[in-house]
N, C-alpha and C positions, 0 to 999 in steps of 0.2 A: 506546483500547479494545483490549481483548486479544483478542477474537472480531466473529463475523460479529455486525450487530445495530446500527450506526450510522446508523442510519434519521436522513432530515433533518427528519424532524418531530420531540416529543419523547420523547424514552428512553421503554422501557417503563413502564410506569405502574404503582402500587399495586393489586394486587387484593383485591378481598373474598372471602370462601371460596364454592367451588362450590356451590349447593343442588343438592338434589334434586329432578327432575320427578314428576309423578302415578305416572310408569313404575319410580320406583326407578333413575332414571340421573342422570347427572350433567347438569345444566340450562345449558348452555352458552349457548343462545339468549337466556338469561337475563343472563348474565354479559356479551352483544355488546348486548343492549339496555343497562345499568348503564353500561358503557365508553362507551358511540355519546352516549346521552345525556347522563349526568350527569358524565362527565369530559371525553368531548371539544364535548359541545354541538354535534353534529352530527343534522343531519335525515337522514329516513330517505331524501331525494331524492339529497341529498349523498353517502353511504356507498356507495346503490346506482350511481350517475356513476362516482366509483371503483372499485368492481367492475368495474362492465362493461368499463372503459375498462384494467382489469390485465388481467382474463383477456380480451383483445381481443393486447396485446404480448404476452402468455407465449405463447398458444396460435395466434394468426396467421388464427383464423374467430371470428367472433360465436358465441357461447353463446345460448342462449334468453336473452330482453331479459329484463336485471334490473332491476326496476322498485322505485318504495320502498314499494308493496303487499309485493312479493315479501321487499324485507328483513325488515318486520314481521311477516309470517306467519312467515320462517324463526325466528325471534327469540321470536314467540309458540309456536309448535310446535315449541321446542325441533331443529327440524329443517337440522342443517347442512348443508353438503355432505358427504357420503363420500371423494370423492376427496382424500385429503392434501394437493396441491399446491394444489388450489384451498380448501380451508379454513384452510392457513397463508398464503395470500394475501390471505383476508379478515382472516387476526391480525392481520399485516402492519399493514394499511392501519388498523386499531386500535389499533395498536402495544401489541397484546396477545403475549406468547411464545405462539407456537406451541404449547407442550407445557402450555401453560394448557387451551388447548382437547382435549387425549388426544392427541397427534400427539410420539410419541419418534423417530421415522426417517424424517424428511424429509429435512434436512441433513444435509449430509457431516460424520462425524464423524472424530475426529482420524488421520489416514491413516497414523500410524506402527504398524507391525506387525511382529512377531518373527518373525526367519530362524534357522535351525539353521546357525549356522559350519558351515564346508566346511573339510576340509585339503587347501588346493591354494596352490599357488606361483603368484601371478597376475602377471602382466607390468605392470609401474611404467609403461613407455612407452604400453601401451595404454589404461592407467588414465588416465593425463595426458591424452593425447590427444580421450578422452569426456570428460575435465568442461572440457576448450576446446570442444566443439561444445555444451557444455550453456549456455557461459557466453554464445555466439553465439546461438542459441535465443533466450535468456534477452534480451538485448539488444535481438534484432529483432523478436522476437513476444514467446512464453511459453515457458517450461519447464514447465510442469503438462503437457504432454502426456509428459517424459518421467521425470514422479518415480519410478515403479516402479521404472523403471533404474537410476535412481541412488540410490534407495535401496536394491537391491539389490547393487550395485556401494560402496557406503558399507559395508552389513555384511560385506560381501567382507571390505575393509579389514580393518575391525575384528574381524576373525577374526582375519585374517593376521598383526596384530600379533602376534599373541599367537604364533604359528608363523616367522612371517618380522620379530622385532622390529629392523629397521632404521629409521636415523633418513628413507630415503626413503620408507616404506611410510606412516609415522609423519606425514613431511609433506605426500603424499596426503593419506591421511586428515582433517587438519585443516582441507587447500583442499576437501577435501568436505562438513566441517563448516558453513566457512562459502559454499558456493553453496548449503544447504539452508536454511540460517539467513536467505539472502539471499530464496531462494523463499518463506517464510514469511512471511517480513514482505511482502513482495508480496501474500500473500494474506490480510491483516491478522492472521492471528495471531502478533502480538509477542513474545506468553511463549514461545512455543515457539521463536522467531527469538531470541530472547537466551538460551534454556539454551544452544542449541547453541552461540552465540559463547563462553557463560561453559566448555561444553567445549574448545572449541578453542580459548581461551586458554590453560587446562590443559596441552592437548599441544605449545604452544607453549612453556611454560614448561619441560618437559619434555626439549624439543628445543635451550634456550639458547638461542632464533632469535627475537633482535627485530625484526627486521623483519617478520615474520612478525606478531607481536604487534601491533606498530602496524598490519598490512593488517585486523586483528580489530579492533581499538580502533576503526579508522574505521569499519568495518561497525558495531558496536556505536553507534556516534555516528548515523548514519545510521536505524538499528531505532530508536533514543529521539527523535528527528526527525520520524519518520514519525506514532508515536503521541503527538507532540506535547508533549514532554519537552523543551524547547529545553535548558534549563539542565545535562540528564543529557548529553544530544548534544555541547554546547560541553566539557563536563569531559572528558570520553571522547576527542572531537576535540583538545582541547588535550595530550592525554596522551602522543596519535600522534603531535602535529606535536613535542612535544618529543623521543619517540625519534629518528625524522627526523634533529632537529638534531644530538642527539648520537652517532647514526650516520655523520653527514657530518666531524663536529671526528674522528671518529677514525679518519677515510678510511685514514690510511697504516699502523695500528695493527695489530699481528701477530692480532690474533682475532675482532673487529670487522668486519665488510664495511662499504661503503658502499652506503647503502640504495637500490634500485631506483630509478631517477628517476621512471619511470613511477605509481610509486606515492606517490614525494615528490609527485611534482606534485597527484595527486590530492587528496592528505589539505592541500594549500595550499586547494585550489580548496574543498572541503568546510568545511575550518577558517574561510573569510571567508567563508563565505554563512551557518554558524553562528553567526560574530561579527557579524554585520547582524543576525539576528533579537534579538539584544539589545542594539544601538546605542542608545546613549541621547545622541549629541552628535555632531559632525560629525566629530572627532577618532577616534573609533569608527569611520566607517563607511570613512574613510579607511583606517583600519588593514585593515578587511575587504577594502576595494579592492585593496590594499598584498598580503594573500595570494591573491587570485587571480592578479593579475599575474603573481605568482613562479610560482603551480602554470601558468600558461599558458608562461611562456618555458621550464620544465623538459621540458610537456611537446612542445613544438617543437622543442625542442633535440633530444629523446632520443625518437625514432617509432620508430625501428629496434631499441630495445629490446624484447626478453620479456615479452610483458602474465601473468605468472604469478600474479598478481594476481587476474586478473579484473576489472581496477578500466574506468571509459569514458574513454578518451582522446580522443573526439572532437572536432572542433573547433568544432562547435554547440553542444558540453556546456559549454565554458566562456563561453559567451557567456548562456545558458540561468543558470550558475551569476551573476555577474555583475547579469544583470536581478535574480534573486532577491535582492540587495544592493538592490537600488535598492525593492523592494518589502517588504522584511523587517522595518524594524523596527518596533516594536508605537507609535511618536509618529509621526504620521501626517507631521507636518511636516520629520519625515527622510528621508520616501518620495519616489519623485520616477518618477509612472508614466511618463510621457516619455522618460526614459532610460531604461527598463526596456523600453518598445515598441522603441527601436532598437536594442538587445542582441539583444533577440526577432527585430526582421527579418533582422539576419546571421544568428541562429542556424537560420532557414527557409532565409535562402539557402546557408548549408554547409551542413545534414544531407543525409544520404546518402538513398538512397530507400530502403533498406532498416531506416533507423532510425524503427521504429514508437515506441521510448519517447521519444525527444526529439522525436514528432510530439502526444503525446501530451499532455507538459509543455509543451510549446509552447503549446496550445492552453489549461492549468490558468493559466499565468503570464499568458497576454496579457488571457484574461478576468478574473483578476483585477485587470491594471493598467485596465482600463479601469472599472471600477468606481471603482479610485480617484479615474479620469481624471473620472468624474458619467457614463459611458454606458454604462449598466446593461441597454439593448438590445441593445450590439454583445456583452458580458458572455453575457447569456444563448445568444445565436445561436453564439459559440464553443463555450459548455457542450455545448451540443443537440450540437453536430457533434464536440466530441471523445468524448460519451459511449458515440457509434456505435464509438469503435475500440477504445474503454474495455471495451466490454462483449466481442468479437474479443476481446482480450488477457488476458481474466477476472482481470483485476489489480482487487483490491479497495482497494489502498491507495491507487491513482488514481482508486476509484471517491469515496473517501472526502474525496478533494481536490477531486473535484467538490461533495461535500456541502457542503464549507466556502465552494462559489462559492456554491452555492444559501441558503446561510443569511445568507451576507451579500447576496444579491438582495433575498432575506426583511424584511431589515434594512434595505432600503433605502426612505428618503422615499416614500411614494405607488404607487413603482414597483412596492415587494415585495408590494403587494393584485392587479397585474393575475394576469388568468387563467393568463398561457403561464406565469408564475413558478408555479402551482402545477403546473399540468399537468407541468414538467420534475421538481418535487421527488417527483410519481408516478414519472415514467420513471427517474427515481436507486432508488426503492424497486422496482419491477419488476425492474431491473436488479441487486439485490441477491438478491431473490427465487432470480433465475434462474444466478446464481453459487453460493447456497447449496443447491438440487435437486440430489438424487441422480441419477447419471446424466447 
């Protein structure tokens, strides 16, 4: 998906054109009774349970009880609510768009916005310096609280090139490309998380600087991963790990550097968790195995290196990446949730306390092995409890990885009819709600 809107129930749906009521308005009430009914086969007892039970999480008091009198009068009386927030949460729950029912500014709309260049000579060392405490941020919480900054700090740059065109202002700019390309896909929109890469590839080509390129390729790999592009991920990942290579053969080379370990290591560790999601033979996953190993001894070997990068060198992450091997590939009988849970428990017992994202993934990976494992209880119970830091962290793309627990709960024998399985695929939809509100 390119935007907010990845509800776990299905996509929006086909509409029919708006009538008009006796008033000369648009007949909305009309249009939630046609949906409620005749697409989703829902009673008017059911819709109203939903309700109550969203505006109960968004807003933290009871509303006046919504009853299923109450939904068919509004339905018949054409009469919605007023307030925005609570009329695109009954969309929501219809999996009607929002701007079906007259609502254009509820949602945050695209946050990029034009600065007037400044002619100023900005300091390189203090530029550096904020997008290290961004990428910190970004790691142990979120960065959404400081996009302003940096995008104000980003057109800095890109002023400056144009006044101070050095290749170090030039390769700022690029590391700033891709931390915003990074925040984006975190907040699920992709398209905009790959222009920026396809710019900072530009200014890397620019700059002659492949390593640089390959730290874009694997972000780029990582963006088509997320919105579920395995085969764009592996191409892009296999792209990087070949600069890599051929940065390393020409270690002694008068023009060439040798590439960053810290970032070798990484684009290993990436490269075999994208080569698991498409194992098809044990010989594959081996291979997958084969580069994590490498990215973990480069990055043990080289801690005391420059993370310039931005890449996670932690030692939870490779164990995290690892399980993802053991749970990736799409023939069930190459998975092997078992190893996948013991991976998971070193990577609980090295994360640091302040690593909220590998507490996060922690909790996406083990509920998914246990699904595979047939306990689709202990599955849910992890969901519920990471969604609590999911929603803290307003990262969408993890909200989105809970979707995929909850569809495959869905999907499960017997299991996916009990009640807590629906009640959680509300609290995923409220929880998108409340990442998409203004404000």
């Amino acid at each position: 998906m390119d935007s907010y809107g990845s509800w776990p129930e299905a996509e929006w749906v086909q509409l029919p054109p708006v009538t008009l009521d006796a008033y000369g308005q648009p007949d909305y009430g009309a249009l939630l009774r046609y949906v409620r009914k005749q697409i989703r086969g829902w009673s008017a007892d059911y819709v109203a349970e939903q309700y109550s039970t969203a505006l109960w999480l968004l807003f933290g008091s009871e509303d006046a009880a919504i009853t299923a009198r109450w939904i068919q009068k509004m339905e018949h009386d054409n009469a919605l609510p007023q307030d925005p927030v609570r009329r695109a949460t009954l969309a929501v729950i219809l999996g009607i768009p929002p701007a079906a029912l007259g609502l254009q500014a509820v949602f945050k709309p695209n946050p990029q916005r034009l600065i007037i260049p400044r002619k100023q000579r900005l300091d390189p060392a203090e530029y550096g310096a904020a997008l290290d405490s961004y990428w910190q941020a970004y790691y142990t919480g979120t960065a959404v609280l400081y996009v302003e900054q940096i995008m104000e700090r980003f057109h800095d740059l890109h002023a400056a090139v144009l006044y101070q065109d050095t290749n170090e202002i030039m390769h700022l700019l690029c590391r700033y490309h891709i931390l915003i390309a990074t925040i984006a896909c975190d907040q699920g929109d992709y398209k905009t998380s790959l222009e920026y890469i396809r710019d900072a590839l530009r200014l890397a080509k620019r700059l002659n600087n492949e390593e640089l390129r390959a730290s874009i390729l694997g972000r780029r790999a990582g963006v088509c991963f997320d919105r579920g592009d395995h085969m764009r991920a592996l191409a892009a990942s296999a792209e990087a790990a070949a600069i890599a290579q051929q940065l390393n053969t020409q270690r002694d080379g008068p023009i060439l550097r040798p590439i960053n370990p810290l970032l070798d290591g990484a684009i290993h560790l990436s490269h075999g968790q994208y080569l698991a999601h498409a194992a098809q033979s044990d010989d594959d996953l081996t291979t997958a195995l084969k580069q994590i190993d490498a990215g973990r001894m480069l990055l043990a070997e080289q801690s005391d290196q420059p993370n310039v990068h931005g890449v996670t060198a932690s030692a939870s992450w490779i164990h995290h990446r690892r399980a993802s091997v053991y749970l990736g590939s799409p023939l069930r009988a190459f998975r092997s949730p078992e190893k996948a849970l013991m991976e998971i428990a070193h990577a609980k017992r090295l994360r640091a306390p302040n690593e909220r994202r590998v507490l996060i993934y922690t909790g996406y990976l083990e509920a998914r092995a246990y699904i595979d494992r047939g306990q689709p209880e202990w599955a849910l119970k992890l969901a519920e409890d990471t969604l609590e830091a999911v929603e803290q962290m307003k990262s969408a793309v993890n909200l989105d990885r809970l979707g995929q627990v909850y569809k495959l709960l869905r999907a499960y024998p017997k299991y996916g009819e009990q009640t807590e399985v629906s009640q959680f695929g509300l609290r995923l939809k409220v929880a998108g709600i409340k990442l998409q509100m203004l404000g």
